[in-house]
C-alpha positions as CSV (number, residue, x, y, z in Angstrom):
1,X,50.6,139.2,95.7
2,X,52.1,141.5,93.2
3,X,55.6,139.8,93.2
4,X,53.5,136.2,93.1
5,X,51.7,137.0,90.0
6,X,54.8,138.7,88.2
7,X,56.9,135.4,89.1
8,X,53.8,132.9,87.8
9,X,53.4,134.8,84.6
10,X,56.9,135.2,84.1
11,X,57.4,130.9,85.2
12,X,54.3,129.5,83.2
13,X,54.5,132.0,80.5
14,X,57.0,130.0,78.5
15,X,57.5,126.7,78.2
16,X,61.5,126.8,78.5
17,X,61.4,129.6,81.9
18,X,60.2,127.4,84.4
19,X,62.0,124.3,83.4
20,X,65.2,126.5,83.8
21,X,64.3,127.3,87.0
22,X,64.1,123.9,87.8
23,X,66.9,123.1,86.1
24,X,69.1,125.8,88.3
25,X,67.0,124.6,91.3
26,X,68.6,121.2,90.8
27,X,71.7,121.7,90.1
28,X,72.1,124.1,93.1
29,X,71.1,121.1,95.2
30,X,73.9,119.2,93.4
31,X,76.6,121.2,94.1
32,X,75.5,122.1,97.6
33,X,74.5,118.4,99.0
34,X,78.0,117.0,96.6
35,X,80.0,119.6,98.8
36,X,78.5,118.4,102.4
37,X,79.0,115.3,100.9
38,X,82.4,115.3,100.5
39,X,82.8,116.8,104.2
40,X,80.7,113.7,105.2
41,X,82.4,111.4,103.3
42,X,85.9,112.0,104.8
43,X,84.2,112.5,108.4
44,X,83.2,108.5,107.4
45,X,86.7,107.9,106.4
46,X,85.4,106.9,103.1
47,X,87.9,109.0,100.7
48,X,90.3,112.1,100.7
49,X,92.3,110.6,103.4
50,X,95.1,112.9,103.1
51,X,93.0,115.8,103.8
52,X,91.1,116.7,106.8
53,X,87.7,117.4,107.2
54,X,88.0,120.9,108.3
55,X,90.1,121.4,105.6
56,X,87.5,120.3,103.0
57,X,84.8,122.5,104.8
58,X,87.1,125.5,104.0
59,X,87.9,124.4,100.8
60,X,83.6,123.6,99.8
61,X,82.0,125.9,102.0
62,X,82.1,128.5,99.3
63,X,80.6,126.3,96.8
64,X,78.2,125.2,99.5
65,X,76.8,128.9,100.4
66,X,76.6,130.1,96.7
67,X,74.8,127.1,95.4
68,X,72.3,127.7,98.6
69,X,71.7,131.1,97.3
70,X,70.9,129.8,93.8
71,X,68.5,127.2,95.6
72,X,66.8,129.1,98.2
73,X,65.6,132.0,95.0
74,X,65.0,129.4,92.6
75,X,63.2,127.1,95.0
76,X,60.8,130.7,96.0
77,X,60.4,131.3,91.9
78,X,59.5,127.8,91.3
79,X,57.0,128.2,95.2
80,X,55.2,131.7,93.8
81,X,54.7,130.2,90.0
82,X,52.2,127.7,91.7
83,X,51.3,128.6,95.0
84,X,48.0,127.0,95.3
85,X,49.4,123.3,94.1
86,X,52.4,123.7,96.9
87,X,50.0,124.7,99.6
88,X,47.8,122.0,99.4
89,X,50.5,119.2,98.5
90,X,51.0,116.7,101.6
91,X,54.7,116.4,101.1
92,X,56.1,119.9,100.4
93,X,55.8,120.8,104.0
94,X,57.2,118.2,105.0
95,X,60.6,119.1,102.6
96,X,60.4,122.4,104.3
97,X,60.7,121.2,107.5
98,X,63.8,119.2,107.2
99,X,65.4,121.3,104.8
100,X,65.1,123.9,107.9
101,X,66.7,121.4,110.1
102,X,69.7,120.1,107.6
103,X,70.4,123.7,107.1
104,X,70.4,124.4,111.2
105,X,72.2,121.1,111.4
106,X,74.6,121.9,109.3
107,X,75.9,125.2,110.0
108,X,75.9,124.0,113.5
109,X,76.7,120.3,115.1
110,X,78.0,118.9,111.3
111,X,80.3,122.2,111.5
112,X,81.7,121.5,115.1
113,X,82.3,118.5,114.7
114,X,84.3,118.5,111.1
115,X,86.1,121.6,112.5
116,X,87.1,119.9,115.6
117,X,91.2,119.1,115.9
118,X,90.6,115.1,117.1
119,X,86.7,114.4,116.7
120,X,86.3,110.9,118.2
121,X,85.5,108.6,115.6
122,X,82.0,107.2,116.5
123,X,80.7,111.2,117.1
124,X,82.3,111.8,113.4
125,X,80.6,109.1,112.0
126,X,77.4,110.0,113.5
127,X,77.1,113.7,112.6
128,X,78.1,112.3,108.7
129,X,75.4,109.8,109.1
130,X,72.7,112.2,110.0
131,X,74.1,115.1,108.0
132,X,73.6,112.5,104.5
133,X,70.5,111.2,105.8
134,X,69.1,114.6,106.3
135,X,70.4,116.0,102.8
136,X,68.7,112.9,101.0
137,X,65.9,113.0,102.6
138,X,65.4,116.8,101.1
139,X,66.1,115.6,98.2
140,X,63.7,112.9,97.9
141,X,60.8,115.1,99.3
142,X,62.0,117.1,95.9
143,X,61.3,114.0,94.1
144,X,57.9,113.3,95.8
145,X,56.5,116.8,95.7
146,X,56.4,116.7,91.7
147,X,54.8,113.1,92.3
148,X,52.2,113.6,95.0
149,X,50.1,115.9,95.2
């Protein structure tokens, strides 16, 4: 309760805090979901050709982890600043939840299968399809959870 009311006053007490939260909270998405992406979009055989996708995982999964870290605190800062509006809102669950399973998804099927020497093509295009599907749809209940309430 103490670490909730320090974040809140600290989030709502200026005008310029909380919108850099949110501002760090989005562009942590962008860099994290743009690096899957990329993994995705080669496991689609829709660019970087001359490149693997294992090799892109090594080369983004840096740039994927650190950008989770910057999401996961500033998504908790922005959570604590207005509890009671996040605990009553229909869709923010709902983001939880499949933020959960892109996360378990993608440090275990969407990894397996873009490490995988000779993944057969329609099981790579699958896991890529489910993997963007599940990344936008976290990102649109983002979108939502600032519209419904």
């Amino acid at each position: 309760m103490l670490l909730q009311n320090a974040v809140a006053d600290a989030l709502n007490g200026s005008e310029w805090v909380f919108a850099l939260a949110e501002c760090i909270h989005i562009g942590g998405f962008a860099v994290g979901v743009g690096s899957i992406a990329l993994v995705d979009f080669r496991m689609l055989n829709l660019g970087l050709r001359h490149e693997t996708a294992a090799r892109i995982l090594r080369y983004t999964e840096p740039w994927t982890l650190v950008a989770l870290v910057f999401v996961l605190f500033s998504g908790l800062a922005l959570f604590l600043s207005q509890t009671n509006i996040y605990l009553v809102n229909l869709i923010f669950p709902l983001k939880m939840y499949v933020l959960l399973a892109a996360l378990v998804y993608n440090f275990t099927v969407h990894r397996k299968v873009a490490t995988m020497e000779n993944p057969p093509p329609a099981l790579s295009k699958f896991v890529a399809i489910v993997s963007l599907l599940l990344w936008v749809a976290v990102v649109f209940g983002g979108i939502f959870t600032g519209f419904l309430v």
